[in-house]
mmCIF file of the C-alpha atoms, coordinates in Angstrom:
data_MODEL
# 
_entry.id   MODEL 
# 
loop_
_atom_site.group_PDB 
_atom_site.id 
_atom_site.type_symbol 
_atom_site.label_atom_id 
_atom_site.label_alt_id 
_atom_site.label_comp_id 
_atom_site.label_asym_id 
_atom_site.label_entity_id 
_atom_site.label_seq_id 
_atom_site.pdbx_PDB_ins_code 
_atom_site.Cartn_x 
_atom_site.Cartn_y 
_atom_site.Cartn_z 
_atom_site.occupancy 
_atom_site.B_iso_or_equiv 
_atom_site.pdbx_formal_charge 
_atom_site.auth_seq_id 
_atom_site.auth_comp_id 
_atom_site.auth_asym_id 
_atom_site.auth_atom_id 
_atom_site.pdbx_PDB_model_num 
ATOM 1   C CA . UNK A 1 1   ? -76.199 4.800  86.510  1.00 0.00 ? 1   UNK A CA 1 
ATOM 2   C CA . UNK A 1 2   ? -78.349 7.721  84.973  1.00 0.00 ? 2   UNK A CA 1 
ATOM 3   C CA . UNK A 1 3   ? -81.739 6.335  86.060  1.00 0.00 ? 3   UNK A CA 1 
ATOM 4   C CA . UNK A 1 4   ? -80.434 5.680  89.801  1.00 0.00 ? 4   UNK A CA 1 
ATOM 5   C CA . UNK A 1 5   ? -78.745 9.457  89.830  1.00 0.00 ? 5   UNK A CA 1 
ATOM 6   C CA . UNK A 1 6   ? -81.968 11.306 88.128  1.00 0.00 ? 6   UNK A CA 1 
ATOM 7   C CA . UNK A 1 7   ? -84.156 9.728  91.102  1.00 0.00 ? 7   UNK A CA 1 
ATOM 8   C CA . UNK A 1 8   ? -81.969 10.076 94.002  1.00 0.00 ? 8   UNK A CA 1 
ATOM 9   C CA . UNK A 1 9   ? -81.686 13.538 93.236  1.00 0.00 ? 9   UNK A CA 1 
ATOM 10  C CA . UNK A 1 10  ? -85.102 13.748 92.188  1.00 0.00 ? 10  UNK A CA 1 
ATOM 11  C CA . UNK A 1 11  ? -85.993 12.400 95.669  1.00 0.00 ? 11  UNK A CA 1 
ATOM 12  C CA . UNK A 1 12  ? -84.058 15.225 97.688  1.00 0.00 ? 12  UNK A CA 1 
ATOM 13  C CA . UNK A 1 13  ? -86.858 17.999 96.394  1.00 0.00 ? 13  UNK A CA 1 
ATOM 14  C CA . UNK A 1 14  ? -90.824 18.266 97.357  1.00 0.00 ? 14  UNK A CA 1 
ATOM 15  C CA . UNK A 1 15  ? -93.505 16.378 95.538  1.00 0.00 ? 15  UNK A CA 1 
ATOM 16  C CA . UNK A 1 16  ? -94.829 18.764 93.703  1.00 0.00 ? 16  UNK A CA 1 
ATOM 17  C CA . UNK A 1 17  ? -91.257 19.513 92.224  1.00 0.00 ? 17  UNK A CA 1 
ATOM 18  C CA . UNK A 1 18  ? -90.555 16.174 91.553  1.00 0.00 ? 18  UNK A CA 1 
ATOM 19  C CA . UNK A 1 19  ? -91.620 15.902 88.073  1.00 0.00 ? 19  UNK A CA 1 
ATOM 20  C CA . UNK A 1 20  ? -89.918 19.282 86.747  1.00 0.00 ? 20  UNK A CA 1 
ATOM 21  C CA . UNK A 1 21  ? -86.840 17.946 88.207  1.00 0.00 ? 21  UNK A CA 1 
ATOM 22  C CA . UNK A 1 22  ? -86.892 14.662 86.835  1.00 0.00 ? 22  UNK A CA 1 
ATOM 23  C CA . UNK A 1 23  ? -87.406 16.012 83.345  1.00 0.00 ? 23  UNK A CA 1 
ATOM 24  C CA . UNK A 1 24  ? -84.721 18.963 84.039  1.00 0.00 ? 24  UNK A CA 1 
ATOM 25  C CA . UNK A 1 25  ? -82.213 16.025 85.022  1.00 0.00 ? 25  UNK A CA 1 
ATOM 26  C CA . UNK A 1 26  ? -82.880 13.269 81.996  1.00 0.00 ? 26  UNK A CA 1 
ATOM 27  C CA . UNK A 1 27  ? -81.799 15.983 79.862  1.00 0.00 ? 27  UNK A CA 1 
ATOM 28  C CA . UNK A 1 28  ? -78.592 15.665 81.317  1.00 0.00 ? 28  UNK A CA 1 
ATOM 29  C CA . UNK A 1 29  ? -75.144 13.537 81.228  1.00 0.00 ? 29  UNK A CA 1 
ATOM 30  C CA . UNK A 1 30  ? -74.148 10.951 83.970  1.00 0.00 ? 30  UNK A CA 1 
ATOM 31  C CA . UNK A 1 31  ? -70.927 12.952 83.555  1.00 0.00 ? 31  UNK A CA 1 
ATOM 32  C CA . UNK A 1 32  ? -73.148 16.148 84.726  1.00 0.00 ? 32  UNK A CA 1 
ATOM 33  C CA . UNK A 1 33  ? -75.663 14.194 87.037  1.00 0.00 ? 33  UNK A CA 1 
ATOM 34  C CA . UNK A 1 34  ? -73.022 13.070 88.927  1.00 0.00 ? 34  UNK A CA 1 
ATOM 35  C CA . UNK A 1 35  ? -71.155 16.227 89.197  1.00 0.00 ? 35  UNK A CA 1 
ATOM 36  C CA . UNK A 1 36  ? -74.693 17.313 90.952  1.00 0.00 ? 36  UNK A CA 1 
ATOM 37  C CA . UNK A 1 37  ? -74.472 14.347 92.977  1.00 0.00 ? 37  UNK A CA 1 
ATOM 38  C CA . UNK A 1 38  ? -71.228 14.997 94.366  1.00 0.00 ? 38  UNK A CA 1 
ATOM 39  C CA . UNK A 1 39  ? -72.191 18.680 95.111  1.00 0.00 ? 39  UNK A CA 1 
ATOM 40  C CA . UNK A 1 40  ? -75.736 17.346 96.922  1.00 0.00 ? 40  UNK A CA 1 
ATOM 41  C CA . UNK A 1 41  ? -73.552 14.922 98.862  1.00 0.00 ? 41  UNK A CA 1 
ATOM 42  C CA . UNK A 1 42  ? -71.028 17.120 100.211 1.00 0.00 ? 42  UNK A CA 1 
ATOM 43  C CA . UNK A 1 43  ? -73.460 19.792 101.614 1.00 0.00 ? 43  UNK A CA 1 
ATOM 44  C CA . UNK A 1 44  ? -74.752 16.673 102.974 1.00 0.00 ? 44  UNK A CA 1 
ATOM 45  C CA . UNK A 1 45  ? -71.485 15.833 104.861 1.00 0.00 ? 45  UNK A CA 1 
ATOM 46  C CA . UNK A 1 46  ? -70.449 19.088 105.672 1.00 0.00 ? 46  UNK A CA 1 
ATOM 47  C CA . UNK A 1 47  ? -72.958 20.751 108.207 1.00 0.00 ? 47  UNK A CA 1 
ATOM 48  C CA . UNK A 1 48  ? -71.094 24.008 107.397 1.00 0.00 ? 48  UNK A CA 1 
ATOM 49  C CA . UNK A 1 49  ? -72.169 24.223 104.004 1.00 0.00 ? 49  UNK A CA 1 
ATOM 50  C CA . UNK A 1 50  ? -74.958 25.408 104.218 1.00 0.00 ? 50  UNK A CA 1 
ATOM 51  C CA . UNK A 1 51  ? -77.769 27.012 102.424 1.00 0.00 ? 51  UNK A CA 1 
ATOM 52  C CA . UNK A 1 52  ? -77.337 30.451 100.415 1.00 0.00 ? 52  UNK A CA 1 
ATOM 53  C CA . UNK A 1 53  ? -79.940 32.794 99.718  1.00 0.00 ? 53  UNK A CA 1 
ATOM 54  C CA . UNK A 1 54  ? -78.835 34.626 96.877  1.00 0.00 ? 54  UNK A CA 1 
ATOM 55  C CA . UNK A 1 55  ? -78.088 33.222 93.306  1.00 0.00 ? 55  UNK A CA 1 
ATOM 56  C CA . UNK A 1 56  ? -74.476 35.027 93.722  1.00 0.00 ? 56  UNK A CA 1 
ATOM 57  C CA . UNK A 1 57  ? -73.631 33.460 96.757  1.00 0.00 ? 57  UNK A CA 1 
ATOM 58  C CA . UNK A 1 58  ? -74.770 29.659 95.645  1.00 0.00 ? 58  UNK A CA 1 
ATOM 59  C CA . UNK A 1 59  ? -72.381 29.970 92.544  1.00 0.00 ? 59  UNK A CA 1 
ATOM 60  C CA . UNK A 1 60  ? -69.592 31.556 94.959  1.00 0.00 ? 60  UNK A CA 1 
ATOM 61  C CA . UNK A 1 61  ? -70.079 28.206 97.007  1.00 0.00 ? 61  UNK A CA 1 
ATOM 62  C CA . UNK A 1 62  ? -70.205 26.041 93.518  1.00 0.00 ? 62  UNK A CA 1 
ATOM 63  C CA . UNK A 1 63  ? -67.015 27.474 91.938  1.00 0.00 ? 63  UNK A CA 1 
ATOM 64  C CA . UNK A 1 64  ? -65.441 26.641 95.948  1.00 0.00 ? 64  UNK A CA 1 
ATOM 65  C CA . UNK A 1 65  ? -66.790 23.384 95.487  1.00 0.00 ? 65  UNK A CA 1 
ATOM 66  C CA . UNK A 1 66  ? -65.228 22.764 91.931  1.00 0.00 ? 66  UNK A CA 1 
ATOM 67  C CA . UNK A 1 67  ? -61.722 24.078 93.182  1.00 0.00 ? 67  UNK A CA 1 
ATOM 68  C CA . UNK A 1 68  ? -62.033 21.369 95.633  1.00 0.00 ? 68  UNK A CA 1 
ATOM 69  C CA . UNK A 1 69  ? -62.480 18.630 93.851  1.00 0.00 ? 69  UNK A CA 1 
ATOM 70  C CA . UNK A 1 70  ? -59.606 15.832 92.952  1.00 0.00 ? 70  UNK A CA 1 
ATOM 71  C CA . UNK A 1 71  ? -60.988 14.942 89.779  1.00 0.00 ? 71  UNK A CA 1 
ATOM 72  C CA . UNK A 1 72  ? -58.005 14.895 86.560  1.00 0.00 ? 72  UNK A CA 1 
ATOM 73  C CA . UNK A 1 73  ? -58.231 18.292 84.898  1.00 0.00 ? 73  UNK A CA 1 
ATOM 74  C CA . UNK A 1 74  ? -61.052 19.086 82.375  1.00 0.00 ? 74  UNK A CA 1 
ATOM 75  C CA . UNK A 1 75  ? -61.164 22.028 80.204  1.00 0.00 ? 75  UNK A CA 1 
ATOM 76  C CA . UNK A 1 76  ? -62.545 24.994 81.673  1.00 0.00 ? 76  UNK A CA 1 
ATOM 77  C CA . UNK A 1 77  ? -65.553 25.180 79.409  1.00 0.00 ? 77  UNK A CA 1 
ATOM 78  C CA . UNK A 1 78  ? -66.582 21.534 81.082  1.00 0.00 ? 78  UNK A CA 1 
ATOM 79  C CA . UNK A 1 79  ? -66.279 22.821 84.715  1.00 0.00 ? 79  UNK A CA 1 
ATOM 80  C CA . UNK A 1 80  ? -68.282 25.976 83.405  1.00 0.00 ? 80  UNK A CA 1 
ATOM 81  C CA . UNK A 1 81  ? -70.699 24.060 81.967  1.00 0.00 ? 81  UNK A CA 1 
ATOM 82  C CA . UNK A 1 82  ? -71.227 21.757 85.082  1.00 0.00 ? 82  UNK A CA 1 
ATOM 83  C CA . UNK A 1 83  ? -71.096 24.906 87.545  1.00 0.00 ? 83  UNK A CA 1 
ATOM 84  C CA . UNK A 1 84  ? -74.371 26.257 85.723  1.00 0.00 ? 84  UNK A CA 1 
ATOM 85  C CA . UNK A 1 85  ? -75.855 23.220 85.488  1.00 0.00 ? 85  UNK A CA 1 
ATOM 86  C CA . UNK A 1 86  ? -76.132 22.540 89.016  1.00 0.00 ? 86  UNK A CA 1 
ATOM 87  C CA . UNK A 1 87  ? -77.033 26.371 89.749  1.00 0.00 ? 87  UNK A CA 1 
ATOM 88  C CA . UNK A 1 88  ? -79.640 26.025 87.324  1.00 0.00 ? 88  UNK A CA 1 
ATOM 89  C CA . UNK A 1 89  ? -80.680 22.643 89.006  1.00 0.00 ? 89  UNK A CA 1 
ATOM 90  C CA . UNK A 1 90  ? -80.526 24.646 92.702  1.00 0.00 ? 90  UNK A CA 1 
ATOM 91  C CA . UNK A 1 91  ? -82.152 27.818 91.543  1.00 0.00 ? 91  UNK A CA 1 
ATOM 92  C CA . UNK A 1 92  ? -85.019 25.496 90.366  1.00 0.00 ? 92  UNK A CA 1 
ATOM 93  C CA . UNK A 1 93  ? -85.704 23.756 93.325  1.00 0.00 ? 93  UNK A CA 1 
ATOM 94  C CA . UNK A 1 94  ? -85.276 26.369 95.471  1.00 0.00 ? 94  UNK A CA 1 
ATOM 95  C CA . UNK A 1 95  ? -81.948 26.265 97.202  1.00 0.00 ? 95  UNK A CA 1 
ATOM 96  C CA . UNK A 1 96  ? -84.098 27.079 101.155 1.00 0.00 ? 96  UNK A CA 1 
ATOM 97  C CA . UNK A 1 97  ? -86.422 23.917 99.975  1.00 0.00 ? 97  UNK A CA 1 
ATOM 98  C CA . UNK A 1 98  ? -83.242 21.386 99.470  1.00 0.00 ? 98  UNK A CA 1 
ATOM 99  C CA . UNK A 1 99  ? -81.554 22.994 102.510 1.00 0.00 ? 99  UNK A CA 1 
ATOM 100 C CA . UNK A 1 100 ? -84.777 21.822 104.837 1.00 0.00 ? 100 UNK A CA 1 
ATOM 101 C CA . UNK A 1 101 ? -85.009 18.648 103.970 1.00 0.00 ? 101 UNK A CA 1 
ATOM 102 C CA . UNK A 1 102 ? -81.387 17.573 103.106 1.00 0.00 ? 102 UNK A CA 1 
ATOM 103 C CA . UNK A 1 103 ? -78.928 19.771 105.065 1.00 0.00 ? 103 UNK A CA 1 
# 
């Protein structure tokens, strides 16, 4: 499941991104890559989710996103973990790029 999950999201950036992406995500869990997945997919669904501009306001929209899942309890270091990890993965692709071509 990794490879299929580091090149669909992989695929949702620019070209010239593409590479420092893939390499940002095989560093990563499919526990984490998924947790990406599922954020990516629900901005996907829900039209009123929509891009953010500042770093503040993505991770405002992240930690939403986390309360809303239905997944069992993790510790909170896990969901902290996986809440920068996809900020990181946003920040780095440029959160106005993914909103263009995905939202």
């Amino acid at each position: 499941m990794r490879p299929t999950l580091v090149t669909a999201l992989s695929a949702c950036v620019d070209k010239p991104q593409q590479s420092k992406t893939r390499h940002f995500l095989s560093g990563l869990s499919s526990d984490e890559l998924q947790f990406i997945a599922e954020y990516v997919g629900s901005c996907i669904l829900d039209s009123t989710h929509m891009c953010c501009c500042s770093r503040e306001q993505m991770a405002g929209r992240i930690a939403a996103f986390q309360r809303g899942r239905q997944d069992p309890p993790t510790c909170l270091a896990d969901q902290e973990h996986k809440m920068i990890l996809l900020l990181e993965f946003l920040c780095r692709i440029g959160m106005q790029q993914l909103s263009s071509t995905v939202f």
